[in-house]
C-alpha positions in Angstrom: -65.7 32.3 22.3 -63.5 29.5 21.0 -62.4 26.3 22.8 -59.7 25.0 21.1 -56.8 24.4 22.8 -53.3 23.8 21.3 -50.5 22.1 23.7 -46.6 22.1 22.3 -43.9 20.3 24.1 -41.5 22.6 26.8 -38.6 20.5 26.8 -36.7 22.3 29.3 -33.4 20.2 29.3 -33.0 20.0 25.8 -29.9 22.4 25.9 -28.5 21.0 28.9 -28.3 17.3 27.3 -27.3 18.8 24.3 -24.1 20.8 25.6 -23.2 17.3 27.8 -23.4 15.5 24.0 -21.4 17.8 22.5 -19.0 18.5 25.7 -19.0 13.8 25.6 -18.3 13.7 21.5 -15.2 16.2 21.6 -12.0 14.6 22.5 -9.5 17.5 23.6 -7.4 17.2 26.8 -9.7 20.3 27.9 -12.8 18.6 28.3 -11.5 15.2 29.7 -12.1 16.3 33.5 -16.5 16.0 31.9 -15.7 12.7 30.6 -13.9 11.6 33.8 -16.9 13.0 36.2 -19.8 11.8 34.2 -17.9 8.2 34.4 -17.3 7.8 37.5 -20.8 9.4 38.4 -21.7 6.2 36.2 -19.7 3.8 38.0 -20.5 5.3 41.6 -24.4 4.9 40.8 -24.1 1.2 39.1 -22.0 0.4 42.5 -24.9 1.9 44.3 -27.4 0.7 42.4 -26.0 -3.1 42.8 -25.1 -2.9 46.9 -29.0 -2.3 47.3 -30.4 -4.6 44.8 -27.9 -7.2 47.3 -29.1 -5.4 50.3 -32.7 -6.0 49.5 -32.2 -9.7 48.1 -30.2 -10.3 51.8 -33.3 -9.1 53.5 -35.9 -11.1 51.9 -33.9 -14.3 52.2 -32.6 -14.0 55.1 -30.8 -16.8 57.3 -31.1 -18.3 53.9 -28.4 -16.5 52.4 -25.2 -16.5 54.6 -23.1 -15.8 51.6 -25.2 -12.6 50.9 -24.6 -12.1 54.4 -21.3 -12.5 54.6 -20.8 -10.3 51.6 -22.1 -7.3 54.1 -20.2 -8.1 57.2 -17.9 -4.6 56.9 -15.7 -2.9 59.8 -17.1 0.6 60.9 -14.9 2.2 58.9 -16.2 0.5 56.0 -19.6 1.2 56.8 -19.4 4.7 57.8 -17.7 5.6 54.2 -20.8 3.3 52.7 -23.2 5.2 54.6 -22.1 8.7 53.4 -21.4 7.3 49.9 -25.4 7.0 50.2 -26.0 10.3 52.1 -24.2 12.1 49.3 -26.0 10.5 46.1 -29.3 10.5 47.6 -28.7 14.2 49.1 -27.7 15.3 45.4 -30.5 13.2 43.4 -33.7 13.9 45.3 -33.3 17.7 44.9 -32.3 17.4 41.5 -35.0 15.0 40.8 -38.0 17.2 42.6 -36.2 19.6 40.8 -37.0 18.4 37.0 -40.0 16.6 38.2 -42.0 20.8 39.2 -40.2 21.7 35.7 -42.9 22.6 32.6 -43.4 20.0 30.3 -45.4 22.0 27.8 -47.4 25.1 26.7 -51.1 25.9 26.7 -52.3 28.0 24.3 -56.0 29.4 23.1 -57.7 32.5 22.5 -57.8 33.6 26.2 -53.7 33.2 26.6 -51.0 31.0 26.9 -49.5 29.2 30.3 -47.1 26.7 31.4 -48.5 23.2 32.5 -46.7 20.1 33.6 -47.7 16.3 33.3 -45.8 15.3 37.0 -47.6 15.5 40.2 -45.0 18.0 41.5 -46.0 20.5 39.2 -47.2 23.8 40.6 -50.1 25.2 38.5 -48.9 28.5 37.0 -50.9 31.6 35.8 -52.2 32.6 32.6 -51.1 35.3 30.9 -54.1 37.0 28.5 -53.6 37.8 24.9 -55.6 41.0 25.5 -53.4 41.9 28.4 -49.7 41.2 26.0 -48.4 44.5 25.2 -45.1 43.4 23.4 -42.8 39.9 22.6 -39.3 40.1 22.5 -36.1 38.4 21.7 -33.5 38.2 24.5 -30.6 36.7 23.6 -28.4 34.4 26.2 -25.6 33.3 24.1 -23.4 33.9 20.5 -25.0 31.0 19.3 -28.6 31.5 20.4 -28.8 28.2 22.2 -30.5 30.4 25.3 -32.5 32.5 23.7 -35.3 33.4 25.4 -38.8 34.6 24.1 -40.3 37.5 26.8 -43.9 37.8 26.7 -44.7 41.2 28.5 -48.2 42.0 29.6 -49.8 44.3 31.8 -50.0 41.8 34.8 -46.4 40.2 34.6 -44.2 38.4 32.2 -43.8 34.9 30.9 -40.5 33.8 29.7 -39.8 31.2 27.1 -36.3 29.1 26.4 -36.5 28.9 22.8 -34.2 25.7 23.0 -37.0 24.0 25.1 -39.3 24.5 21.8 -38.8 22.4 19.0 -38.6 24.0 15.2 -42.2 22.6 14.3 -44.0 24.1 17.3 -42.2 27.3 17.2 -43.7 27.8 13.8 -47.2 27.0 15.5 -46.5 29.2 18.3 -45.8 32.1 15.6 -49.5 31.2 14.3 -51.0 31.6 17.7 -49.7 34.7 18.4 -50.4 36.2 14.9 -54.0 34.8 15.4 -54.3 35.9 19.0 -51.8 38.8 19.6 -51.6 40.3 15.8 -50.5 43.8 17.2 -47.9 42.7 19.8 -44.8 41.5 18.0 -42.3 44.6 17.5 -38.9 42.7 16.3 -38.4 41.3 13.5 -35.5 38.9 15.4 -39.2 37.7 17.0 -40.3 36.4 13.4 -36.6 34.8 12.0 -36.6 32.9 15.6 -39.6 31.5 15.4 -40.4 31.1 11.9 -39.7 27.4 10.3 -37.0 26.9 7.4 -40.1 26.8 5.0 -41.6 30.3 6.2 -38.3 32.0 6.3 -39.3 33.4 2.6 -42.4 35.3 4.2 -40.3 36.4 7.2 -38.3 38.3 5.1 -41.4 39.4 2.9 -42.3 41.1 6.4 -38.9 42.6 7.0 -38.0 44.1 3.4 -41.4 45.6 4.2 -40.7 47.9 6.7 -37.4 48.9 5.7 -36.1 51.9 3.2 -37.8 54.5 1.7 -40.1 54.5 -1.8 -37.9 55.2 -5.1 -41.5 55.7 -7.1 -44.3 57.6 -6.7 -47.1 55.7 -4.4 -49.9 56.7 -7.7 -47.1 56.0 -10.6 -47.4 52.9 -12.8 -44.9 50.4 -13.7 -43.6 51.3 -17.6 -43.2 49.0 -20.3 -40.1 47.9 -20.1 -39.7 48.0 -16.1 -37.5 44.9 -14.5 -38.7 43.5 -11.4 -37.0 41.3 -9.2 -34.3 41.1 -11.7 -36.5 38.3 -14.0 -39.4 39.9 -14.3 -40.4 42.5 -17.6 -43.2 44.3 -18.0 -45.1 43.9 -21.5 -48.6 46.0 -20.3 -50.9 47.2 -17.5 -53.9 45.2 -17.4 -55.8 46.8 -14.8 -56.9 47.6 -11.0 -58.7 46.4 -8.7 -60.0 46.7 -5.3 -57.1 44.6 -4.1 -53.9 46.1 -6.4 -52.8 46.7 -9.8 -52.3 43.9 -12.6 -49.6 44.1 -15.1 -48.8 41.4 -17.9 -45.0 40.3 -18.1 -42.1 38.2 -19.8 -40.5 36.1 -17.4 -37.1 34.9 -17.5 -37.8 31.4 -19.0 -40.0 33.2 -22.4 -43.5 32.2 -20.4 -46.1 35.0 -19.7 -46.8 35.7 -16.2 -49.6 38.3 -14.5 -48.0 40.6 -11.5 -50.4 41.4 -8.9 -48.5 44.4 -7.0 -50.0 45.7 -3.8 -48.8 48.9 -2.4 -48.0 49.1 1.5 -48.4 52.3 3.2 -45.2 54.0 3.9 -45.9 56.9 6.2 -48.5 55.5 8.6 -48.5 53.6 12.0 -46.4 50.3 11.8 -49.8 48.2 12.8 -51.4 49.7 9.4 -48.6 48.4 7.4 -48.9 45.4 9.0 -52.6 44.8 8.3 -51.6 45.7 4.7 -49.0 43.2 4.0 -51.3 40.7 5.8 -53.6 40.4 3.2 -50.8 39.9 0.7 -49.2 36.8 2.6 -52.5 35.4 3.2 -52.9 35.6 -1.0 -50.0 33.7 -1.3 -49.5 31.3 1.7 -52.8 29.9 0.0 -52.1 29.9 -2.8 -48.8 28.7 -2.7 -50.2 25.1 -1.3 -53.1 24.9 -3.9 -52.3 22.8 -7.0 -55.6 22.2 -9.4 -56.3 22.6 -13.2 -58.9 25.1 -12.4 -57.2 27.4 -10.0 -54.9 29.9 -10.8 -51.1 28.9 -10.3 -48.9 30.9 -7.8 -45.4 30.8 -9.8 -43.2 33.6 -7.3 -44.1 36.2 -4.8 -41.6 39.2 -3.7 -41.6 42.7 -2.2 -39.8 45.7 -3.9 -39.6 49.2 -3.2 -42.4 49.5 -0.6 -44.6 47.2 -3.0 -45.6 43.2 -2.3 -46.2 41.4 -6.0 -47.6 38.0 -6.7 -46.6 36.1 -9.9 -49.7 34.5 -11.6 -50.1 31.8 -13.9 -51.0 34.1 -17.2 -54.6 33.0 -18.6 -55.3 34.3 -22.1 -58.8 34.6 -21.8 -61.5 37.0 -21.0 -63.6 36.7 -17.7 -66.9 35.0 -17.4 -67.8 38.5 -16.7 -66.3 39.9 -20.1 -67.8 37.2 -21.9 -71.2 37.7 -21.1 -71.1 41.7 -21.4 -69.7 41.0 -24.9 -72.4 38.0 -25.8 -75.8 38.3 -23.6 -76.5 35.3 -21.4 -74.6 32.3 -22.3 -76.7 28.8 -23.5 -77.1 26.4 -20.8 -75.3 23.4 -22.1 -72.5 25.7 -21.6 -73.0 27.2 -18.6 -73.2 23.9 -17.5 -70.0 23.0 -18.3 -68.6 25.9 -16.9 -70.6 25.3 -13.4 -69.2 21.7 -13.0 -65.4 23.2 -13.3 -66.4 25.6 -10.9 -67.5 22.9 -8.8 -64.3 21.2 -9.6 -62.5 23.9 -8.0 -64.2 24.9 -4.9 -64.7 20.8 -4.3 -60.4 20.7 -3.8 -60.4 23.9 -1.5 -62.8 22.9 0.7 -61.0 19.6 0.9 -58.0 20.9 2.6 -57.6 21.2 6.0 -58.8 23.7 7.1 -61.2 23.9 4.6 -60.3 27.2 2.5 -62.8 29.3 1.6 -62.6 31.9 -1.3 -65.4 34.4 -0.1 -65.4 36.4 -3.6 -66.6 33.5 -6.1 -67.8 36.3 -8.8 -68.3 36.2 -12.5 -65.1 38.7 -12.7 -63.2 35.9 -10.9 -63.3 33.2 -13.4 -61.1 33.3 -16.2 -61.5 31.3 -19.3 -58.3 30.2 -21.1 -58.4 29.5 -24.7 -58.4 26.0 -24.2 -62.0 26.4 -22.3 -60.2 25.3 -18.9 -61.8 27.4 -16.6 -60.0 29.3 -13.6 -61.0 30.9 -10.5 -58.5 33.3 -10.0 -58.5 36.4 -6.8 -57.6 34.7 -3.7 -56.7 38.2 -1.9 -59.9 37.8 0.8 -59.5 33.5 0.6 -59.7 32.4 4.2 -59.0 28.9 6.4 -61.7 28.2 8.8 -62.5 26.3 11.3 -65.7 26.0 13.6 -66.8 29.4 15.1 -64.3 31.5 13.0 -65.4 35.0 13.1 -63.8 37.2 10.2 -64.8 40.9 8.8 -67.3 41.3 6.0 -65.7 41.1 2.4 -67.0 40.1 -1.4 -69.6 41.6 -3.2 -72.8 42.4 -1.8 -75.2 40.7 -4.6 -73.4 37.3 -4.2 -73.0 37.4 -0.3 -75.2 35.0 1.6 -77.1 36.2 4.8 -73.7 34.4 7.3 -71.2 35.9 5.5 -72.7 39.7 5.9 -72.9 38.6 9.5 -69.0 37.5 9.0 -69.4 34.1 9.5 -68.6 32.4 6.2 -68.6 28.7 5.9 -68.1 26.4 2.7 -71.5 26.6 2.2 -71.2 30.4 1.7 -69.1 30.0 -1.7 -72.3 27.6 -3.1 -74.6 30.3 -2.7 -71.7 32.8 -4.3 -71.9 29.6 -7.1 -75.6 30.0 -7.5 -75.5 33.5 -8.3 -73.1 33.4 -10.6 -74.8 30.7 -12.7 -77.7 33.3 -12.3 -75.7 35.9 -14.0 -74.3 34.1 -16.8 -77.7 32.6 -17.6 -79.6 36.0 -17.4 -76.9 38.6 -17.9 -78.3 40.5 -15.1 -76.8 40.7 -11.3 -78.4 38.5 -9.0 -80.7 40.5 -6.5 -78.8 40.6 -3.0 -80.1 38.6 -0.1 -82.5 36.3 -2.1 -83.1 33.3 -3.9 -82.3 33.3 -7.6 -84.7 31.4 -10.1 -83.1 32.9 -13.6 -86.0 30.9 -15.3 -87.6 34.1 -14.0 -85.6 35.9 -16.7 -84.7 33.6 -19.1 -87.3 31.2 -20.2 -85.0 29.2 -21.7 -83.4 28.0 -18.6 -84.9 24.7 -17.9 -86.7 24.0 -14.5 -83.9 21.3 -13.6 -81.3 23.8 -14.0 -83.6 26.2 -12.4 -84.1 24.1 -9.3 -80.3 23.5 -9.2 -79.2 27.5 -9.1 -82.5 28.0 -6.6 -81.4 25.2 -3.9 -77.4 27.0 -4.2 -78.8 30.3 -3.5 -80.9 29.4 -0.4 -80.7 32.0 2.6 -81.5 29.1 4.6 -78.1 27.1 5.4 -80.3 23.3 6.0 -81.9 23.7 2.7 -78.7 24.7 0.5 -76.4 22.4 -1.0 -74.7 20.7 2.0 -71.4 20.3 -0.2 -70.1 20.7 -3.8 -70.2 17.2 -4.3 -74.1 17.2 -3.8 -74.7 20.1 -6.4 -71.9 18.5 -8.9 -74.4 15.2 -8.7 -77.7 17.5 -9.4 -75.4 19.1 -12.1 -74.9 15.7 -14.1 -78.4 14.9 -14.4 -79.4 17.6 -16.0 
């Protein structure tokens, strides 16, 4: 069970300061009864505010002051209309004030549920309501413009609503993340997603929504011809092939470069959660991708949906795999492997860098690309993941370069070392590393030297404290080889 715990500002009178801004800035006749109330509300409360400042200066000084004293020598009349004056402004500001002072003043949020809280003394602790307990989330709208739109989450032991003009843009898009992290099954509307999805996610928002909508003009099995135009820039020249994850093509793009589309195919005539799941994947491809920028990772150039299909636009690298390569030439010499080893490191070193740390989960001979040039590339970031401590995920890549915590489903950064090591084993010995064990491919190859032995040993330790604590650390052992 995780304990982090994410708090976002509730300003609840955001859209009541905002409509006396906007009634204050206009000047028609209409609206001059606001200005002339909220002035002499002003005027009355500086009067007040001044009498009892003198009141309270009178006081302390006492027979010392006769002026002050004088000042306050009124009739009855005089001070009977003072008096009220006082009953009438107090009367109105302490409820108002006890009012705003029990009001929320932000959300809670975590993996158990999400609550009000409030930071004044007055504040009356509220219930949680449970992700597990959430059964849908819902737009209600207040107003034409939206400005009291309300968020309603419904669960099985009450609702919670939320004023989506209390939330500001930023933390809306944060508390979209929660709930997809927490409560993946409970959003029906799309209106949920455009209202709480920021400016810069609004291009994945509709991803999601052209998803579920129409009907399929081609065959789920049929291939894209030569020839085919995809999102009206897009040509293809040739299929390259499929994968586990989707179908590659090679195309002309608009501006004469070459690009690689990656097309998934959603499932059309299933439960809306499956498609869901399905298109998942595909935005998790490219919402990491779209933020990595590195000469040795494959560059993200456009991402779209069309007729029930999601594509990603690749970076096109005219080169075989280190895969390919090896099939084709036995195991590769070690000054060259080497070289190849320290770009890798290159690579994983910058995604495990970011924050989160992203980790690719699938670092496979099939997944490096070399271009012409010799830049490396490691490409297939369909099963890439953010973690944090305690992250629990599903079981994915391929069994003989999986490490023992990422068959038990918690990978770490470590986890894509050992994935490191046995590809170094592989392109050293042109053989597939044995699963669930330490690789020595001196064992194979005797030409592997015991330094570089050592090296591909210590990255493919089952035993987390004795593998290579970072990239860094086996780039270093690398170099001195």
């Amino acid at each position: 069970m995780s304990d982090e715990l994410i708090q976002l500002d509730y300003r609840t009178m955001t859209s009541k300061t905002e409509w006396l801004k906007q009634r204050m800035a206009e000047s028609s006749q209409s609206n001059l009864v606001y200005k002339l109330i909220a002035g002499g509300l002003f005027v009355t409360g500086l009067i007040f505010i001044i009498v009892v400042f003198a009141q309270a200066v009178s006081a302390i000084l006492g027979g010392q002051a006769g002026s002050a004293a004088e000042y306050f020598a009124m009739s009855e009349a005089n001070k009977f209309i003072f008096n009220l004056a006082i009953l009438v402004i107090g009367g109105a500001a302490l409820p108002i004030a006890a009012f705003a002072l029990m009001q929320p003043t932000h959300l809670l949020l975590s993996d158990s549920g999400i609550r009000f809280a409030a930071r004044t003394l007055l504040s009356i602790k509220r219930k949680q309501v449970a992700w597990s307990d959430v059964q849908s989330i819902d737009l209600v709208r207040g107003g034409s413009a939206g400005s009291d739109d309300s968020l309603l989450i419904t669960s099985t032991r009450g609702r919670l609503s939320l004023r989506l003009a209390a939330i500001s843009q930023t933390d809306r898009t944060q508390l979209l993340e929660c709930i997809k992290r927490w409560a993946p099954y409970a959003v029906q509307e799309p209106a949920v997603l455009r209202a709480l999805a920021s400016n810069r996610d609004q291009t994945y928002t509709e991803l999601w929504l052209d998803a579920f909508t129409g009907s399929p003009k081609r065959d789920s099995m049929a291939p894209l011809n030569k020839g085919a135009i995809l999102h009206g820039k897009y040509s293809v020249l040739s299929y390259l092939g499929m994968g586990g994850q989707g179908t590659a093509y090679l195309a002309d793009a608009n501006d004469g470069s070459k690009v690689v589309l990656k097309e998934f195919i959603l499932p059309v005539y299933v439960d809306a959660n499956v498609r869901r799941q399905a298109l998942r994947s595909f935005e998790n491809e490219a919402r990491i991708l779209k933020t990595l920028e590195h000469p040795n990772i494959v560059e993200l150039k456009d991402f779209f949906v069309a007729d029930q299909r999601a594509y990603i636009v690749l970076e096109f690298v005219d080169g075989p795999s280190l895969k390919s390569l090896v099939q084709e030439r036995g195991p590769l010499v070690e000054s060259e492997v080497i070289s190849y080893a320290q770009q890798l490191c290159a690579a994983l070193s910058y995604l495990h860098q970011q924050a989160p740390p992203v980790v690719h989960r699938d670092v496979t001979p099939d997944n490096l690309i070399l271009s012409s040039k010799g830049v490396l590339k490691l490409v297939d970031f369909n099963v890439a993941q953010q973690v944090s401590a305690g992250t629990a995920t599903s079981v994915v890549g391929k069994q003989a370069y999986l490490p023992p915590e990422q068959f038990r489903g918690e990978p770490t950064t470590q986890s894509d070392i050992y994935a490191a090591g046995g590809t170094l084993f592989f392109l050293l010995t042109a053989e597939e590393p044995e699963a669930i064990s330490v690789s020595h491919p001196r064992d194979c190859n005797s030409c592997v030297s015991p330094a570089f032995d050592a090296v591909v040993a210590k990255a493919t330790s089952l035993d987390l404290r004795t593998r290579y604590a970072s990239v860094e650390l086996m780039k270093d052992e690398l170099r001195s080889i």
